[in-house]
ModelCIF file with pLDDT and N, C-alpha, C, O atoms, coordinates in Angstrom:
data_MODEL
#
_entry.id   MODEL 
#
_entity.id                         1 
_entity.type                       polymer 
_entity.pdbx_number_of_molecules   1 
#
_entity_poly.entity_id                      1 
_entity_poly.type                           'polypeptide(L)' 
_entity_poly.nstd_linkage                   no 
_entity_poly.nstd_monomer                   no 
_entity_poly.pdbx_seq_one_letter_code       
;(UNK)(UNK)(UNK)(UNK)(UNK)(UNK)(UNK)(UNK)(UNK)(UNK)(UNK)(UNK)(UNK)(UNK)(UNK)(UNK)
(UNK)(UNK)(UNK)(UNK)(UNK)(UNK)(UNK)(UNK)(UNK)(UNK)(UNK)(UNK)(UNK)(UNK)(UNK)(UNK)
(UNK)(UNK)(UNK)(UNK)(UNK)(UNK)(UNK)(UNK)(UNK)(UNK)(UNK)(UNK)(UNK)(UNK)(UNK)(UNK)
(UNK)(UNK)(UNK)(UNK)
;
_entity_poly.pdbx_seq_one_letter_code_can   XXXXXXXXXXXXXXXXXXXXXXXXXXXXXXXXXXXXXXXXXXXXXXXXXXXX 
_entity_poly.pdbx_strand_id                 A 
#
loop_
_entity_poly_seq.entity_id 
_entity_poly_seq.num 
_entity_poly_seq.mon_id 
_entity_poly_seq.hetero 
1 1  UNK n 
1 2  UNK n 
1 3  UNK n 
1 4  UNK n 
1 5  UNK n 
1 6  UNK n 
1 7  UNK n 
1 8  UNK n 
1 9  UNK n 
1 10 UNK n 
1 11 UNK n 
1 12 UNK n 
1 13 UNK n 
1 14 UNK n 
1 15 UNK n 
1 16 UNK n 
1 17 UNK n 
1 18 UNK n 
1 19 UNK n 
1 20 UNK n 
1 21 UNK n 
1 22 UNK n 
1 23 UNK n 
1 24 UNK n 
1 25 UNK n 
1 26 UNK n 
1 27 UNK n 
1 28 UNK n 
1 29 UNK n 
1 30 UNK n 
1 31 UNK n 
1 32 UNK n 
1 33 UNK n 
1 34 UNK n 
1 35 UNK n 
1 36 UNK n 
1 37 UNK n 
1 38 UNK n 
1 39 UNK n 
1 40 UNK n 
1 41 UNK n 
1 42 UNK n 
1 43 UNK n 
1 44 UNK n 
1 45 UNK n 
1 46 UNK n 
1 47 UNK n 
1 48 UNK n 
1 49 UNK n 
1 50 UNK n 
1 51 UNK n 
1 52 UNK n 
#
_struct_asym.id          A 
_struct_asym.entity_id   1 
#
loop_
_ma_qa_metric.id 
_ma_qa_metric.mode 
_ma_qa_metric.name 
_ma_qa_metric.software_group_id 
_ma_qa_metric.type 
1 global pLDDT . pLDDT 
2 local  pLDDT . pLDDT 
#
_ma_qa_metric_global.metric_id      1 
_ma_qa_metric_global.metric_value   80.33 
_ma_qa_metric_global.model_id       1 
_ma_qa_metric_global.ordinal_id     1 
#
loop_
_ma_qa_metric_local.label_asym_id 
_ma_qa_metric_local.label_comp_id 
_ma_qa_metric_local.label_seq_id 
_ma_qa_metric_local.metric_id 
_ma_qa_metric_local.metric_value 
_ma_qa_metric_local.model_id 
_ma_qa_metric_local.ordinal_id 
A UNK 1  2 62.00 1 1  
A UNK 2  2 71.00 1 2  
A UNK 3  2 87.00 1 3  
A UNK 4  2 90.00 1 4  
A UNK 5  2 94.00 1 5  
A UNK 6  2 92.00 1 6  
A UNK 7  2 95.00 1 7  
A UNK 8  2 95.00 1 8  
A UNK 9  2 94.00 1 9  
A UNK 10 2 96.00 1 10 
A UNK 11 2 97.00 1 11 
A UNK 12 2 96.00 1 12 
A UNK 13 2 97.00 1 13 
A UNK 14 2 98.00 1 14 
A UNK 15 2 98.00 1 15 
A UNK 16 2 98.00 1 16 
A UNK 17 2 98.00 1 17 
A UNK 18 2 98.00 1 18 
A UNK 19 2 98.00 1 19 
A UNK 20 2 97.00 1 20 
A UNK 21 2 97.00 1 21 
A UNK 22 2 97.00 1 22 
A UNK 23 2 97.00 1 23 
A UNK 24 2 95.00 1 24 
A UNK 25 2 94.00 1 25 
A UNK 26 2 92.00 1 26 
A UNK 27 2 90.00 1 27 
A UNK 28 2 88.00 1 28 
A UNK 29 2 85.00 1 29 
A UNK 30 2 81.00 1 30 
A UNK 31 2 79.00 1 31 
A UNK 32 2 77.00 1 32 
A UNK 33 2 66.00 1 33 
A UNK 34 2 62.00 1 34 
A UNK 35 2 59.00 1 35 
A UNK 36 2 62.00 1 36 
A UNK 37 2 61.00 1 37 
A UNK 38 2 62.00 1 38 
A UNK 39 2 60.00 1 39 
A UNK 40 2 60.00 1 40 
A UNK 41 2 59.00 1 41 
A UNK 42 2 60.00 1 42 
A UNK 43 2 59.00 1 43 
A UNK 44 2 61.00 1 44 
A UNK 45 2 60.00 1 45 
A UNK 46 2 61.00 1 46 
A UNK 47 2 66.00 1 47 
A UNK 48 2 64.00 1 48 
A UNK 49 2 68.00 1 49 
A UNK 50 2 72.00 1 50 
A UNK 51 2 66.00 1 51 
A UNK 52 2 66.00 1 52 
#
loop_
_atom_site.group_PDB 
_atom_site.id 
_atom_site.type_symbol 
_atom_site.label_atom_id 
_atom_site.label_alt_id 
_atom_site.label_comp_id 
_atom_site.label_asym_id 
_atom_site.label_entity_id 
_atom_site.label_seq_id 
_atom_site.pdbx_PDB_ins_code 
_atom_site.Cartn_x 
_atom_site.Cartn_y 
_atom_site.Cartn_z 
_atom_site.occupancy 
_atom_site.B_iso_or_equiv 
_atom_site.pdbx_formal_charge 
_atom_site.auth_seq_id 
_atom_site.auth_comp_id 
_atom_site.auth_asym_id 
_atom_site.auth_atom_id 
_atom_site.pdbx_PDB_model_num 
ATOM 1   N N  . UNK A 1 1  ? -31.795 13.839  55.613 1.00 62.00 ? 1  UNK A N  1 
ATOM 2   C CA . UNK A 1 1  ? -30.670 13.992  54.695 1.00 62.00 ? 1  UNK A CA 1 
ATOM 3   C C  . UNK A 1 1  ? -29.357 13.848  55.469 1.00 62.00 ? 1  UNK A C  1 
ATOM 4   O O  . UNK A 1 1  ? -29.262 14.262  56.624 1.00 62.00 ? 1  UNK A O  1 
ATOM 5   N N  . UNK A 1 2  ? -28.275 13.214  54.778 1.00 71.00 ? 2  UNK A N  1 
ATOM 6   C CA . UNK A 1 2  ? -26.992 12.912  55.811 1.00 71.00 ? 2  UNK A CA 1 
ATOM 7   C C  . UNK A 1 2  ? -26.315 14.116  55.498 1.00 71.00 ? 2  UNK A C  1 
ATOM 8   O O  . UNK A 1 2  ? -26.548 14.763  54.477 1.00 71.00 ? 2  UNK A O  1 
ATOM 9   N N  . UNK A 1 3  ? -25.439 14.442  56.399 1.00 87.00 ? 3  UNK A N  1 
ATOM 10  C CA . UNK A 1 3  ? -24.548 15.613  56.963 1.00 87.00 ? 3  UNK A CA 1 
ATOM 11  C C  . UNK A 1 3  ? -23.105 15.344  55.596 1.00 87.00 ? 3  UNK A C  1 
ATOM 12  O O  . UNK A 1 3  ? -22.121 14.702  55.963 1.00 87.00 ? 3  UNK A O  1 
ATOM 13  N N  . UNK A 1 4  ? -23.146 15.804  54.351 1.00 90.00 ? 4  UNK A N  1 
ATOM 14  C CA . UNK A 1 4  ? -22.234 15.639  53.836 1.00 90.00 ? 4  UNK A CA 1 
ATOM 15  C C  . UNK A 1 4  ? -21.828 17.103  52.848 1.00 90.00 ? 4  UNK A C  1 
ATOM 16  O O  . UNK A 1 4  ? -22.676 17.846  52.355 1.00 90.00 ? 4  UNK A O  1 
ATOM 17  N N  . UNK A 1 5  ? -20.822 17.217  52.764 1.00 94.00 ? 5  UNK A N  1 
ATOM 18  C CA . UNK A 1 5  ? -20.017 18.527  52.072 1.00 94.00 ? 5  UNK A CA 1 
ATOM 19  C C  . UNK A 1 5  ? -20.523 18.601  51.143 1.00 94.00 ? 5  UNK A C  1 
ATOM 20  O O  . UNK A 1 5  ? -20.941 17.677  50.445 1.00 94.00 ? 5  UNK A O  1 
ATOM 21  N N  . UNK A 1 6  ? -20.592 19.956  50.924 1.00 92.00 ? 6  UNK A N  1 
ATOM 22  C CA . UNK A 1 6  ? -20.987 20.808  49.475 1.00 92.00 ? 6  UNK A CA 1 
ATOM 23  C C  . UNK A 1 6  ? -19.989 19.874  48.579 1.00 92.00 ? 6  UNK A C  1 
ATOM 24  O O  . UNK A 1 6  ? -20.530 19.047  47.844 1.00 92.00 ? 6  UNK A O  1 
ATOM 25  N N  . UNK A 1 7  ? -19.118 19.925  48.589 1.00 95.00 ? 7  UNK A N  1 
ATOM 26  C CA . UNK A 1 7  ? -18.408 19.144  47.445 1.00 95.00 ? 7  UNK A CA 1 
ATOM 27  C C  . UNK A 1 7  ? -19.056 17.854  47.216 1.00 95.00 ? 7  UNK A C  1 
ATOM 28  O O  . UNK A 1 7  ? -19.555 17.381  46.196 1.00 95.00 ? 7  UNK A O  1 
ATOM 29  N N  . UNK A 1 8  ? -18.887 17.226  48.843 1.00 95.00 ? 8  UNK A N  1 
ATOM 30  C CA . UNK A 1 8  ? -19.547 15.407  48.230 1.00 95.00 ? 8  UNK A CA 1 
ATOM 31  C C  . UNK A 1 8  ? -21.036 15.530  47.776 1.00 95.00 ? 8  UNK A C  1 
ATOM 32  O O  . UNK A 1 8  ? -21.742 14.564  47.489 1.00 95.00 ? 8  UNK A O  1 
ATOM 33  N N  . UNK A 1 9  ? -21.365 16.635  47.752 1.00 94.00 ? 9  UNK A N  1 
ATOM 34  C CA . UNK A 1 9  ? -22.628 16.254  46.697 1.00 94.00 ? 9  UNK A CA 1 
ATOM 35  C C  . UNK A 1 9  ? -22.623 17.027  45.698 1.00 94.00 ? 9  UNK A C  1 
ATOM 36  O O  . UNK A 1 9  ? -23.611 16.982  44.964 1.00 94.00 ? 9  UNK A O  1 
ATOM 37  N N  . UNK A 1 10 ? -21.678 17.827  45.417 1.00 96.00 ? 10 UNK A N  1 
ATOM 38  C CA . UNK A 1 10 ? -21.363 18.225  43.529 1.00 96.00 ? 10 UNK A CA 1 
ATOM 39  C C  . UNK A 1 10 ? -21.252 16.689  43.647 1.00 96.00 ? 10 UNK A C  1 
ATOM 40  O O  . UNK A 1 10 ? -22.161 16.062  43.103 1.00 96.00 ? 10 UNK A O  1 
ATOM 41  N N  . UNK A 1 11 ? -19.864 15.673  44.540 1.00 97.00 ? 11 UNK A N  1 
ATOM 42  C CA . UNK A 1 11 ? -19.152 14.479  43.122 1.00 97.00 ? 11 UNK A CA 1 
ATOM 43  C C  . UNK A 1 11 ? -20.302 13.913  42.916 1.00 97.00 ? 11 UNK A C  1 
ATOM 44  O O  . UNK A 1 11 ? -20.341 13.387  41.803 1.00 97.00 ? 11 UNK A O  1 
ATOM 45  N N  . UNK A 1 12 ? -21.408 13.782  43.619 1.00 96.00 ? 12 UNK A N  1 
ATOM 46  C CA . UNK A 1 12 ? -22.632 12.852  43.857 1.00 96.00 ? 12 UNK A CA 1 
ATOM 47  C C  . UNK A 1 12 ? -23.477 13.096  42.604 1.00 96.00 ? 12 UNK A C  1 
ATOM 48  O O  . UNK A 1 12 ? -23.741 12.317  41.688 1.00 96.00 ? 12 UNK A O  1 
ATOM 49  N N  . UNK A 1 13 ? -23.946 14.774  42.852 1.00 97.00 ? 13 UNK A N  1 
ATOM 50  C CA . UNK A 1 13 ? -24.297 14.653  41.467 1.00 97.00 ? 13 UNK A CA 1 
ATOM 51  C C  . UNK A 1 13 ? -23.726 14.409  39.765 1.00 97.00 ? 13 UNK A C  1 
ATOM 52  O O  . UNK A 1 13 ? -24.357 14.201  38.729 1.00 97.00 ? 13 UNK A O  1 
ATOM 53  N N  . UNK A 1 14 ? -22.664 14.507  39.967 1.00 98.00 ? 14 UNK A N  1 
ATOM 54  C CA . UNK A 1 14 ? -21.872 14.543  38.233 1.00 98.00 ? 14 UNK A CA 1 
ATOM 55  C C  . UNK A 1 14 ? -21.610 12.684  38.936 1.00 98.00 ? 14 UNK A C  1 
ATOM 56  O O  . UNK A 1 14 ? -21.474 11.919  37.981 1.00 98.00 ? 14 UNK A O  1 
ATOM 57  N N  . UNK A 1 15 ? -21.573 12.338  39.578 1.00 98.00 ? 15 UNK A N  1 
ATOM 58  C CA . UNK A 1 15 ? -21.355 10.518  39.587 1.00 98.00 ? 15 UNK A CA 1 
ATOM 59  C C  . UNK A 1 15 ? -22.224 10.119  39.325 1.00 98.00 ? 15 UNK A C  1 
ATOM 60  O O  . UNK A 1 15 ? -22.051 8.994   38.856 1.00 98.00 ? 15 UNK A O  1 
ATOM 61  N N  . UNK A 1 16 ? -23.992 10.645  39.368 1.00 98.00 ? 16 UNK A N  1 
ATOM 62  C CA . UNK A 1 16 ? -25.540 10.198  39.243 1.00 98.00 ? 16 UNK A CA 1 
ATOM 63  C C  . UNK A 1 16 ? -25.537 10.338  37.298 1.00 98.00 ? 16 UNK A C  1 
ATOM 64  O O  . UNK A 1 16 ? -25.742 9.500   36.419 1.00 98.00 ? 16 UNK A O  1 
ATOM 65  N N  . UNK A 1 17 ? -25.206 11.787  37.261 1.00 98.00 ? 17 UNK A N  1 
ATOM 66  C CA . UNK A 1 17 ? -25.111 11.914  35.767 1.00 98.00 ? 17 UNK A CA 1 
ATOM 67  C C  . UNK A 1 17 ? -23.923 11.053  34.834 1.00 98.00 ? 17 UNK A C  1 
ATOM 68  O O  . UNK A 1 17 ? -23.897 10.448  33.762 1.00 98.00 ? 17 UNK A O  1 
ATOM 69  N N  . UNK A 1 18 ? -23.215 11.307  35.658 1.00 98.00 ? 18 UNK A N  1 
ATOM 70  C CA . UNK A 1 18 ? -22.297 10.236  34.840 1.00 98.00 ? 18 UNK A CA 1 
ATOM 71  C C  . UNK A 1 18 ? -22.702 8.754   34.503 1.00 98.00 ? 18 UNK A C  1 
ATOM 72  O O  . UNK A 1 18 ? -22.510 8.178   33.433 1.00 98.00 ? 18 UNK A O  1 
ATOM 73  N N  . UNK A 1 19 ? -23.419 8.156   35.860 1.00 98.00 ? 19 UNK A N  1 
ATOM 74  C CA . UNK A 1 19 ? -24.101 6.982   35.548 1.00 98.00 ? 19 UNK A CA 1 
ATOM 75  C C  . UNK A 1 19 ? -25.363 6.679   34.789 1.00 98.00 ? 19 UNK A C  1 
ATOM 76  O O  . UNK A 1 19 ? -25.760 5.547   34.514 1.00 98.00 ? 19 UNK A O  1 
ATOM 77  N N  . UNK A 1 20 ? -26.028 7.962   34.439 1.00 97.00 ? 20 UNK A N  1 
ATOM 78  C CA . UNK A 1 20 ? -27.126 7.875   33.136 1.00 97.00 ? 20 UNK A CA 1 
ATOM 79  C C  . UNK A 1 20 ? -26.365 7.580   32.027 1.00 97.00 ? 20 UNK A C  1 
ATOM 80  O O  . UNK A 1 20 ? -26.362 6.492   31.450 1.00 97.00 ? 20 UNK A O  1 
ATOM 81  N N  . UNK A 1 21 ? -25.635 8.679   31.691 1.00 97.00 ? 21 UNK A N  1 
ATOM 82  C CA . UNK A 1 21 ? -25.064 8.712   30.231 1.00 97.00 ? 21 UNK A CA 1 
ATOM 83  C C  . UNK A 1 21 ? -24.453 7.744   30.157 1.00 97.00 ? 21 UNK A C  1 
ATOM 84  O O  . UNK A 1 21 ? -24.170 7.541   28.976 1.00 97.00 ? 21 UNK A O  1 
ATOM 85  N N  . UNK A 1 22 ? -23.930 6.713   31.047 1.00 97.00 ? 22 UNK A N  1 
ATOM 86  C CA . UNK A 1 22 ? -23.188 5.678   30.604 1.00 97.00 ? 22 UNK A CA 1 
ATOM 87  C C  . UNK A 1 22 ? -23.898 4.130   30.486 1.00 97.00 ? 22 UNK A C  1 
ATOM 88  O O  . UNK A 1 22 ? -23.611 3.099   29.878 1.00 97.00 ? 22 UNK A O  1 
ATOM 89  N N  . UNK A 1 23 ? -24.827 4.492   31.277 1.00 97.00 ? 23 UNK A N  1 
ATOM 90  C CA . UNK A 1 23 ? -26.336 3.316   30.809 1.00 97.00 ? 23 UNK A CA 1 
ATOM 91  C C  . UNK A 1 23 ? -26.935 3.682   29.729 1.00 97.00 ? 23 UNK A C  1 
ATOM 92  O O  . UNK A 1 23 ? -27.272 2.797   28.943 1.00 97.00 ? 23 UNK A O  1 
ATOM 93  N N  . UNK A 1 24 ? -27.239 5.172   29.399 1.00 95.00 ? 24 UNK A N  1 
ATOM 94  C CA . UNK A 1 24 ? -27.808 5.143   27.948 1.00 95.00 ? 24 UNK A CA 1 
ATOM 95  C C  . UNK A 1 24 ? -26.990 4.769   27.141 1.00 95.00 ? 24 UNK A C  1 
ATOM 96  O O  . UNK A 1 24 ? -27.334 3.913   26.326 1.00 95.00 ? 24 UNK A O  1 
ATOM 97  N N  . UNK A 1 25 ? -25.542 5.343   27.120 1.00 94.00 ? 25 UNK A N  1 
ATOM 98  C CA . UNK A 1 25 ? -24.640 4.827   25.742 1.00 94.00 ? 25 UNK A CA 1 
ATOM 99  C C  . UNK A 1 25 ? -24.443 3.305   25.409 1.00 94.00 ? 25 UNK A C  1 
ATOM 100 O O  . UNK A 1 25 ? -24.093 2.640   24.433 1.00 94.00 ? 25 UNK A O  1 
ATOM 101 N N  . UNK A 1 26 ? -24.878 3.062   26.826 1.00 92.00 ? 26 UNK A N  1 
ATOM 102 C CA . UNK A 1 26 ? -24.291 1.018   26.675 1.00 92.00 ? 26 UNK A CA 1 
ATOM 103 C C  . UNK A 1 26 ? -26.179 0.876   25.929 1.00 92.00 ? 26 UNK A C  1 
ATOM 104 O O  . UNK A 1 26 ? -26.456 0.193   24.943 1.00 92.00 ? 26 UNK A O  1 
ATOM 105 N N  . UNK A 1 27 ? -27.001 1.555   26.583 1.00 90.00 ? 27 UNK A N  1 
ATOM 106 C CA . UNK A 1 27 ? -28.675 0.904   25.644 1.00 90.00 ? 27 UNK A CA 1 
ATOM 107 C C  . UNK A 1 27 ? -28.320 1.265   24.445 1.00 90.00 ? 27 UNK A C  1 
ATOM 108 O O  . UNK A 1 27 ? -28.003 0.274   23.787 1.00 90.00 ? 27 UNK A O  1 
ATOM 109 N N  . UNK A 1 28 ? -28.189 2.716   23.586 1.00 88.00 ? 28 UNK A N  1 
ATOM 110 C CA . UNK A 1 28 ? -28.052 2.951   22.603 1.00 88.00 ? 28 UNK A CA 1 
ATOM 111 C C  . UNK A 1 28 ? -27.107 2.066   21.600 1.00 88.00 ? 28 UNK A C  1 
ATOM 112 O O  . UNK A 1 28 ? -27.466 1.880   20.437 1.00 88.00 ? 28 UNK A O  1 
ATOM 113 N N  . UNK A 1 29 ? -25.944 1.557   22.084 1.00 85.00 ? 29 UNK A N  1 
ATOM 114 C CA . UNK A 1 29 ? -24.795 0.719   21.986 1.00 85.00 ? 29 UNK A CA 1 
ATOM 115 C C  . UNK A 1 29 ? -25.534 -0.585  21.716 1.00 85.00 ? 29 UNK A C  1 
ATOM 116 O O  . UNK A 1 29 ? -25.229 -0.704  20.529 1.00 85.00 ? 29 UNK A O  1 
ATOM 117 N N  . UNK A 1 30 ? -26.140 -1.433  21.930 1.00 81.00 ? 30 UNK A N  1 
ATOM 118 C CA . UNK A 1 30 ? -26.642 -2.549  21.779 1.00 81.00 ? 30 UNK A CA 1 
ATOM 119 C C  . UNK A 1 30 ? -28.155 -2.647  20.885 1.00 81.00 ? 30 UNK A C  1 
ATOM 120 O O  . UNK A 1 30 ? -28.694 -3.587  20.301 1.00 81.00 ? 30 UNK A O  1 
ATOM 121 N N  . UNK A 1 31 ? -28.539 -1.219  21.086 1.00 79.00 ? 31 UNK A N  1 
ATOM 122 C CA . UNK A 1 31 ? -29.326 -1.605  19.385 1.00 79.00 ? 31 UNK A CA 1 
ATOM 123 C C  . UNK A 1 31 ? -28.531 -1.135  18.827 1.00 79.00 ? 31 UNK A C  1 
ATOM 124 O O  . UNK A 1 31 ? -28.821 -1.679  17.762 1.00 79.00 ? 31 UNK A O  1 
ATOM 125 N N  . UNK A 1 32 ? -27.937 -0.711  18.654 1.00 77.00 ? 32 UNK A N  1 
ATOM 126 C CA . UNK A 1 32 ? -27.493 -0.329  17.418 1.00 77.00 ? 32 UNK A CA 1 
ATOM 127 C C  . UNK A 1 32 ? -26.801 -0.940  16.476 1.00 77.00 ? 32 UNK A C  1 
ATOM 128 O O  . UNK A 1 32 ? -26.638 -0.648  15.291 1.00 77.00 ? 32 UNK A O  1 
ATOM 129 N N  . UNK A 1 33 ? -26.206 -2.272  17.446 1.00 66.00 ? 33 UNK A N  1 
ATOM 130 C CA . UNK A 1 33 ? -25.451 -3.167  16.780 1.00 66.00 ? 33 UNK A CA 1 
ATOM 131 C C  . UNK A 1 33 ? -26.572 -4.237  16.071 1.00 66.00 ? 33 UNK A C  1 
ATOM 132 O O  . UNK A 1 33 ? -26.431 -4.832  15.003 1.00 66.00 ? 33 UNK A O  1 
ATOM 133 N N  . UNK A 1 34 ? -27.689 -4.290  16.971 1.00 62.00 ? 34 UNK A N  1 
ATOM 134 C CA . UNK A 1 34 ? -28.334 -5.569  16.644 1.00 62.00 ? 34 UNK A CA 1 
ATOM 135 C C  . UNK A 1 34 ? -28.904 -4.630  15.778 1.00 62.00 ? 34 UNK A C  1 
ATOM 136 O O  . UNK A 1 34 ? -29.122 -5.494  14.928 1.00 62.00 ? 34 UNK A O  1 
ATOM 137 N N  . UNK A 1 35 ? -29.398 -3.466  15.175 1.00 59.00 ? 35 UNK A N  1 
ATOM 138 C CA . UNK A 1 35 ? -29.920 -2.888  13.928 1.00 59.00 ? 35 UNK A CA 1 
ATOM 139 C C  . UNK A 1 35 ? -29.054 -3.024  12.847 1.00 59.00 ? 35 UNK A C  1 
ATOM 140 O O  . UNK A 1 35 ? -29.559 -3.418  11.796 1.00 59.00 ? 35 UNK A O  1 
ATOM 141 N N  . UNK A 1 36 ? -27.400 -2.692  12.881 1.00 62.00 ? 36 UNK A N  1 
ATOM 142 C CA . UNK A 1 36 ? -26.495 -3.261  11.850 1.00 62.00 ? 36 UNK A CA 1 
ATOM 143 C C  . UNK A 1 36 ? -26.212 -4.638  11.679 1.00 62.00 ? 36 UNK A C  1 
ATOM 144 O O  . UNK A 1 36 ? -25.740 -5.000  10.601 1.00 62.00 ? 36 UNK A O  1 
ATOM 145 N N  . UNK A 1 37 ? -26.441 -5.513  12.635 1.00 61.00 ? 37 UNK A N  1 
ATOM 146 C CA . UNK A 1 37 ? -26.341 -6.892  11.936 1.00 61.00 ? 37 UNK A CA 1 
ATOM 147 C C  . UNK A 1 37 ? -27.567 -7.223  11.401 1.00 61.00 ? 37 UNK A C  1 
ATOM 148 O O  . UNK A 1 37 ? -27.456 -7.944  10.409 1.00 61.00 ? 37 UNK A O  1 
ATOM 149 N N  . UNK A 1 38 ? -29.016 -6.870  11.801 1.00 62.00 ? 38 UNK A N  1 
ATOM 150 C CA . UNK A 1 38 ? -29.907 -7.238  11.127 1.00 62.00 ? 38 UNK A CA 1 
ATOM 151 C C  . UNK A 1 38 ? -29.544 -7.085  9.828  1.00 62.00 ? 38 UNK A C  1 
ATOM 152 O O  . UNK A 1 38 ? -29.163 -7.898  8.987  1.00 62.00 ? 38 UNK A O  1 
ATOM 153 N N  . UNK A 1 39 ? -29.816 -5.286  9.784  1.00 60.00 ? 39 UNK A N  1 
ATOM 154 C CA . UNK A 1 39 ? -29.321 -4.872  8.018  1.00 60.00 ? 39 UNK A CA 1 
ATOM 155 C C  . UNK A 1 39 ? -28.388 -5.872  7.193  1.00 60.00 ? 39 UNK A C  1 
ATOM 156 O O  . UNK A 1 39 ? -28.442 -6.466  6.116  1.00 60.00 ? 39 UNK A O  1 
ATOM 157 N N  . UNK A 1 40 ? -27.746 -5.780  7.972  1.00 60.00 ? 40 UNK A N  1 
ATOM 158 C CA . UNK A 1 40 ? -26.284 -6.114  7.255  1.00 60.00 ? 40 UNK A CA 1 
ATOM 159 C C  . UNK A 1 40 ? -26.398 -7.880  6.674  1.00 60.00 ? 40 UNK A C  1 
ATOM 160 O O  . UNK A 1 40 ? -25.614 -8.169  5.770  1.00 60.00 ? 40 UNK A O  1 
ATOM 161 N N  . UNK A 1 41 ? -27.338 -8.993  7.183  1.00 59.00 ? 41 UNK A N  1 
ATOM 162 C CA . UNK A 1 41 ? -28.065 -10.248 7.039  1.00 59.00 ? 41 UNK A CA 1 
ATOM 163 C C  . UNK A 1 41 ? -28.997 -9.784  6.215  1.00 59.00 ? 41 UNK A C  1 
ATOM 164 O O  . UNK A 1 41 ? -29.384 -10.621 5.399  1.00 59.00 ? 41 UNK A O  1 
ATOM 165 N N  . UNK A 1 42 ? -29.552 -8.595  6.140  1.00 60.00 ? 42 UNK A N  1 
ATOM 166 C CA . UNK A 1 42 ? -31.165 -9.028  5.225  1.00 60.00 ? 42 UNK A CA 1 
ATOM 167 C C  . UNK A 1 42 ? -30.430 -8.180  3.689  1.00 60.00 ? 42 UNK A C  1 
ATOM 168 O O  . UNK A 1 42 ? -31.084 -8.337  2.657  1.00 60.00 ? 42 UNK A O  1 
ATOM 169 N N  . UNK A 1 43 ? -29.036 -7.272  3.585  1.00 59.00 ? 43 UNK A N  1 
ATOM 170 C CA . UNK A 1 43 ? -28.686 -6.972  2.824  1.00 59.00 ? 43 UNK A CA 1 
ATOM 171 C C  . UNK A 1 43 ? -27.331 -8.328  1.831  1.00 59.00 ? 43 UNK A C  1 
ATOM 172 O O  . UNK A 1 43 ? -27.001 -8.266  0.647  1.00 59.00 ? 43 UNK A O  1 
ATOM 173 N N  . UNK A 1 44 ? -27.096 -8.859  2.367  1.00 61.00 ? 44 UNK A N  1 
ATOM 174 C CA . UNK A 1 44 ? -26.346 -9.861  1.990  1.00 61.00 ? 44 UNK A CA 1 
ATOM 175 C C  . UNK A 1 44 ? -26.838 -10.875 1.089  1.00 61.00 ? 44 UNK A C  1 
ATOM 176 O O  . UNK A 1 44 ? -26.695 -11.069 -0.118 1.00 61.00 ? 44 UNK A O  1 
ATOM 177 N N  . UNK A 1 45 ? -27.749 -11.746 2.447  1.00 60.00 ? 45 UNK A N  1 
ATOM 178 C CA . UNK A 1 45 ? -28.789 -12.227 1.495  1.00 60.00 ? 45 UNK A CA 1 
ATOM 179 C C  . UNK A 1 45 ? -28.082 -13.908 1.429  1.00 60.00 ? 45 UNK A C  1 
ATOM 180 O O  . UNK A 1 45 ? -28.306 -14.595 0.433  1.00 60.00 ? 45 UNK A O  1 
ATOM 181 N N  . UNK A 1 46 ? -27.537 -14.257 2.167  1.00 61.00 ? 46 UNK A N  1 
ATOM 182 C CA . UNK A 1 46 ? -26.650 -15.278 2.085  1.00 61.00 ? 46 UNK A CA 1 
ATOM 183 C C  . UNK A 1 46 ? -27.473 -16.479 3.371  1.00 61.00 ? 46 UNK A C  1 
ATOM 184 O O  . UNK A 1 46 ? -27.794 -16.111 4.501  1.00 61.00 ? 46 UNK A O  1 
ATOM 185 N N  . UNK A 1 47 ? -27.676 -17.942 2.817  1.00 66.00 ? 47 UNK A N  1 
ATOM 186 C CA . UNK A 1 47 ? -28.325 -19.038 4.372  1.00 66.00 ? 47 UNK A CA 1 
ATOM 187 C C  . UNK A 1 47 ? -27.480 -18.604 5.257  1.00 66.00 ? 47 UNK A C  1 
ATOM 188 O O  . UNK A 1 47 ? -26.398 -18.166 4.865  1.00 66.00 ? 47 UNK A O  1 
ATOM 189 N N  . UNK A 1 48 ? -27.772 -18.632 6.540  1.00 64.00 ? 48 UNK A N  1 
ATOM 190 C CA . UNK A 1 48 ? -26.803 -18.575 8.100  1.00 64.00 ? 48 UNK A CA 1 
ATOM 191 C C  . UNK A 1 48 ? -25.983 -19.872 8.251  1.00 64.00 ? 48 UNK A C  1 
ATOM 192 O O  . UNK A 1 48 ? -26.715 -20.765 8.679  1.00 64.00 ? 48 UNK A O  1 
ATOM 193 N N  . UNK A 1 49 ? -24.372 -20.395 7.993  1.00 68.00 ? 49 UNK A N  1 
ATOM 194 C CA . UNK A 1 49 ? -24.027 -21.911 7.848  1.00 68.00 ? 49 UNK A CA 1 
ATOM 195 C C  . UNK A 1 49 ? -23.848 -22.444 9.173  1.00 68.00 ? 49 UNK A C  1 
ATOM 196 O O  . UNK A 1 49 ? -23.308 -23.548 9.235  1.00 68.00 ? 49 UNK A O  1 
ATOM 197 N N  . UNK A 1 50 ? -24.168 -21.924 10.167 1.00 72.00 ? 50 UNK A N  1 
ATOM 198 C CA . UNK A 1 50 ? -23.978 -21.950 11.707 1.00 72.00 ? 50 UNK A CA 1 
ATOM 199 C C  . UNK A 1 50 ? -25.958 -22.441 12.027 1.00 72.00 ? 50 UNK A C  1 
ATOM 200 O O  . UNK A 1 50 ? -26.988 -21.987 11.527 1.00 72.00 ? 50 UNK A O  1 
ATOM 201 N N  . UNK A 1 51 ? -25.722 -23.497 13.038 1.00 66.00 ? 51 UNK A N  1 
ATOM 202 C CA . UNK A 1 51 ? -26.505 -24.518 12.543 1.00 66.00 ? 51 UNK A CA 1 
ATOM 203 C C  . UNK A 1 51 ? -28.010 -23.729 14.124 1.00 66.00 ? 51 UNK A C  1 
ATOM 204 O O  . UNK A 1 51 ? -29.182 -23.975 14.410 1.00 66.00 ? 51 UNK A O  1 
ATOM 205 N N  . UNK A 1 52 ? -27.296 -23.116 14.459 1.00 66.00 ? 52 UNK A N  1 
ATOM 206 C CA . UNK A 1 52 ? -27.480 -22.672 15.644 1.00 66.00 ? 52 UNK A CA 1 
ATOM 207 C C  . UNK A 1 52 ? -27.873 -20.760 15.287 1.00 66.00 ? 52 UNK A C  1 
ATOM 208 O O  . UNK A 1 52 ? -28.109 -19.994 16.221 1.00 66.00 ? 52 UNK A O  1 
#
């Protein structure tokens, strides 16, 4: 283990946690959109005019 301050490993840990919650919010964040555009296409109900 390296020789580092009680403090630099509180920031270490709340920087580890900080970097979960901010990878889950970006996963959660990206279905969630692709679950509202699905909906939001199968509720419309309209051809896609974008050919692509």
């Amino acid at each position: 283990m390296p020789q580092l301050s009680p403090l630099n490993w509180i920031f270490l840990f709340f920087m580890f946690w900080l970097l979960v919650i901010i990878i889950s919010a970006m996963i959660w964040w990206n279905k969630k959109n692709f679950f509202y555009s699905a909906l939001n296409e199968k509720l419309t109900n309209t051809p896609n005019k974008w050919s692509w």
